[in-house]
Structures are given as C-alpha cells and as structure tokens.
N, C-alpha and C positions, 0 to 999 in steps of 0.2 A: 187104357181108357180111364178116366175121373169120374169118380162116383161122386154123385151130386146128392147134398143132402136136404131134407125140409123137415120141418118140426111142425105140428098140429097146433092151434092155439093151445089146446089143453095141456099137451106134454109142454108147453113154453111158459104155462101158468105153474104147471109142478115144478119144473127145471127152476123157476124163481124161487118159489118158496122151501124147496129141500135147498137152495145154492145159498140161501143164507142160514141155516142149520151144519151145511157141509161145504166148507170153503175150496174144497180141490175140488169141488164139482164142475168146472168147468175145465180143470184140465184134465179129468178121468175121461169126461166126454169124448175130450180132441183126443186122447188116446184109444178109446172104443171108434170112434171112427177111423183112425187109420187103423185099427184090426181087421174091423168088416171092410176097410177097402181093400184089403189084400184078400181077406176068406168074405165075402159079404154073408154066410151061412152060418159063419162060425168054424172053428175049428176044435172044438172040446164039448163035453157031456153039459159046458153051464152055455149051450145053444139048442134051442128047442123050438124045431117048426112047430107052430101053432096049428097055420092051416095054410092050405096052397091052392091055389087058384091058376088057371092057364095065364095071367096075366103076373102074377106076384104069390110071395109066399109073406106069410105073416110070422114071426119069429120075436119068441122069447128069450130074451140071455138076461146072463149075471151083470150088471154096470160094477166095476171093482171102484172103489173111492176108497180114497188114502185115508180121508179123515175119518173112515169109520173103522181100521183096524181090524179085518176078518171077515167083517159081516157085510153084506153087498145089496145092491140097490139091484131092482130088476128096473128092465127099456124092453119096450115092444115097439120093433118097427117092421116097416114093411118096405120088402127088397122087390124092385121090377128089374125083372133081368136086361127087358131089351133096352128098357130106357137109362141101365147103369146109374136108379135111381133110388136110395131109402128115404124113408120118408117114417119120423121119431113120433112115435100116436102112444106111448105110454110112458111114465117114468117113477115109479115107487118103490118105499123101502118097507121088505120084506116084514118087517119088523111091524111097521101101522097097517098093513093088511096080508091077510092069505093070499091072494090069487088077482091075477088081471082082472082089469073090467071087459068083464064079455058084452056085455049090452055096449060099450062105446068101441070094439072090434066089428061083432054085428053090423051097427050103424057105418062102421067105416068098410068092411066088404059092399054095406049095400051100396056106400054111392063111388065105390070103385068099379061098378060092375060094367062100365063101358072099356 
C-alpha cells in the first residue's frame, strides 16, 4: 500500500526558506520519504517517537542533506497507521535551534484528537 504524504503550511514555509540555503533539499526529502515508506518509524537510533496516540504517532528523525556535509536537519511528522498516511509538521536545522517546537506539536495533537 502508498503512503500518502501532506506537509503543514509551516513545515512548507521552512522547506522554502532552509531550500534555498540547502539546494538538495528537495531531493534529501524525496529520499526520506521513500525510507519511511518502507520503515514509516524509522529504522535506526536518528528515529525517535515523540508521542503516540491510538490514532498516530508523532516522530522525530534526522532529514540527512547532502549539502550540509555530516551535520543534518531534523522533520517531525506524524505517521497514521490505518490511514497509510504522514503528514510533515516540522523541519529545522539543528544548528539555529535546540529542540522541536512543542507548543506547535501540542497545538497539532490537539486538533488531531478526532
């Protein structure tokens, strides 16, 4: 089955503005989605559930880009099992911040909660 995928307005506003600082950023993407369409959990230590819910699980990985040489981008998205569906709500480099935004997770469990 196809994993279908959707991006947040905000992860499509960062995807812009890291895509022209990091030019293989759009084909790192298409390579991170066909990983998680084979593992959608991950398969290595740079896969990190966040939080899990009866409906989806919320997961933090490594994004690898070429044009950064070693050092890697973090994506938070959220995997629905039944619906075979992720759905991209984060996209930053490690580098300009420490850690996810919890307040825009928050906000997106809350109005996932049907």
């Amino acid at each position: 089955m196809k994993i279908n995928f959707n991006e947040l307005p905000e992860f499509q506003k960062e995807f812009k503005r890291l895509g022209k600082k990091y030019k293989s950023l759009s084909d790192d993407l298409q390579e991170f989605c066909n990983v998680v369409s084979a593992v959608p959990l991950g398969n290595s230590k740079h896969f990190n559930v966040i939080t899990q819910t009866e409906l989806f699980c919320v997961v933090k990985a490594r994004l690898f880009c070429r044009y950064l040489k070693g050092t890697s981008l973090r994506i938070v998205y959220s995997y629905f099992e039944q619906e075979q569906r992720i759905e991209f709500i984060e996209l930053y480099f490690k580098g300009d911040k420490e850690n996810e935004d919890r307040e825009r997770i928050k906000e997106y469990l809350k109005n996932n909660q049907d």
